[in-house]
C-alpha positions in Angstrom: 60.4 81.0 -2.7 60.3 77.4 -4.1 58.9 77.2 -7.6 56.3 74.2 -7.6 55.7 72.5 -10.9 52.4 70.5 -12.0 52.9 67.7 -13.7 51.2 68.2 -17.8 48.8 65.5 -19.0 50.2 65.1 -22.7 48.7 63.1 -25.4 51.8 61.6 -25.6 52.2 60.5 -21.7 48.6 59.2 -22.2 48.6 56.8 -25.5 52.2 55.3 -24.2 51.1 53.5 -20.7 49.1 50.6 -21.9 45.8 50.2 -20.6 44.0 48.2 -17.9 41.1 47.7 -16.1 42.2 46.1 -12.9 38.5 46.8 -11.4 37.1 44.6 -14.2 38.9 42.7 -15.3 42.2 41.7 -13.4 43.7 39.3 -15.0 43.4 41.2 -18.2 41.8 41.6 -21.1 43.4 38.7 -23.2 42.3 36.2 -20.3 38.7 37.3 -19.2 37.4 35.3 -22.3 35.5 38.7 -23.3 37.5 39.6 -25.9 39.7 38.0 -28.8 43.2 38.3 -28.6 43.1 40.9 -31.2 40.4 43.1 -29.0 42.6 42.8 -26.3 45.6 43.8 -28.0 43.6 47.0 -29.4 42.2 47.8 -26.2 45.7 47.7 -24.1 46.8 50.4 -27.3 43.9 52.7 -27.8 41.5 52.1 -24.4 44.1 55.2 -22.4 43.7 57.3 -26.0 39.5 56.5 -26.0 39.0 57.0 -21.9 41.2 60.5 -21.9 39.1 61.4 -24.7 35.9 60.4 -23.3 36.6 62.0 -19.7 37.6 65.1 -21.7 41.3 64.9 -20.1 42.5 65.5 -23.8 40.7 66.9 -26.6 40.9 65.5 -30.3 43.7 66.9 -32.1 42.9 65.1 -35.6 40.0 63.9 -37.8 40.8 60.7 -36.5 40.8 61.2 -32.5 37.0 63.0 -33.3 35.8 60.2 -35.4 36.6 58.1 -32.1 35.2 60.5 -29.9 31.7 60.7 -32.2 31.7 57.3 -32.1 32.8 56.6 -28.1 29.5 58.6 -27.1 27.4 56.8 -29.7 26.8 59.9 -32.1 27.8 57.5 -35.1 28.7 54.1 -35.7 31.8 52.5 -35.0 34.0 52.2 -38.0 37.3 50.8 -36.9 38.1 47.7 -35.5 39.6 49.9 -32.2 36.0 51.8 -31.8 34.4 48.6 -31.9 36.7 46.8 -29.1 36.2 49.8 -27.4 32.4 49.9 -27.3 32.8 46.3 -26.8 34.3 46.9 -23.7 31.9 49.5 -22.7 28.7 47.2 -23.3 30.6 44.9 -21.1 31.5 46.8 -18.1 27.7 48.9 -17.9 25.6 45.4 -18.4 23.1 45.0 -15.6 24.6 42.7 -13.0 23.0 39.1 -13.3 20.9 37.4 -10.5 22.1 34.5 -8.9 20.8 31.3 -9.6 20.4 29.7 -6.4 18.3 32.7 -5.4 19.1 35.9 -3.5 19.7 36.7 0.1 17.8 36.4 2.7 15.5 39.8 3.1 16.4 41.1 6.5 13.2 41.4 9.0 12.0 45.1 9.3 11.0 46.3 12.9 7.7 46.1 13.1 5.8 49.0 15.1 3.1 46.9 16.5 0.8 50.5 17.6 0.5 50.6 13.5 -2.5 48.5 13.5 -4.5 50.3 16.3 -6.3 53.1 15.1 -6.5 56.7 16.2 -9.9 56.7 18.1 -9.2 60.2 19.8 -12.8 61.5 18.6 -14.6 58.7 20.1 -15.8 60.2 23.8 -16.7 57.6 26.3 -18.4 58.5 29.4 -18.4 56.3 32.8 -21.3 56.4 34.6 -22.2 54.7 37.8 
């Protein structure tokens, strides 16, 4: 019988792959005009560290990894210069989506049930005499 092994989510595999947000921002950080090159460079470092933490992939296993935590889901104030490129980033991807300018689309035309308008007269008795 073959042995199958899962692969372990480490601390260590996590905070080494550099991270991205290819959803929001393709072309990077450093070139969405979001973020100062410093921002960028700390979110690429510490965003893979801060989103394991937040999805609870990882737990922290220092003061410092539960000050970010605290401070990732807003139960204090960001202290670092990486907590505050991270909620940054977070204010930027959760803003309400703008409205266009040259108005919106075109609202489609509903069906219209043209029997709506007649009312139910079913208690009204009509006789025909001749």
């Amino acid at each position: 019988m073959k042995e199958v092994k899962m692969s372990v989510i480490t601390k260590e595999k996590i905070t080494r792959k550099p991270f991205a947000d290819k959803k929001n921002y393709p072309y990077g950080f450093a070139r969405s005009g979001d973020f100062s090159i410093n921002e960028s460079k700390l979110l690429q470092d510490y965003g893979s560290l801060f989103a394991a933490l937040v999805d609870g992939k990882i737990t922290p296993g220092n003061d410092e990894e539960q000050a970010y935590l605290e401070s990732a889901l807003g139960h204090r104030e960001p202290a670092t210069s990486q907590e505050k490129a991270w909620l940054k980033y977070q204010a930027r991807i959760n803003r309400p989506k703008t409205a266009s300018i040259y108005g919106s689309k075109r609202p489609s035309a509903e069906e219209v049930d043209d029997d709506e308008d007649i009312s139910d007269n079913s208690d009204i008795d009509i006789s025909l005499d001749d």
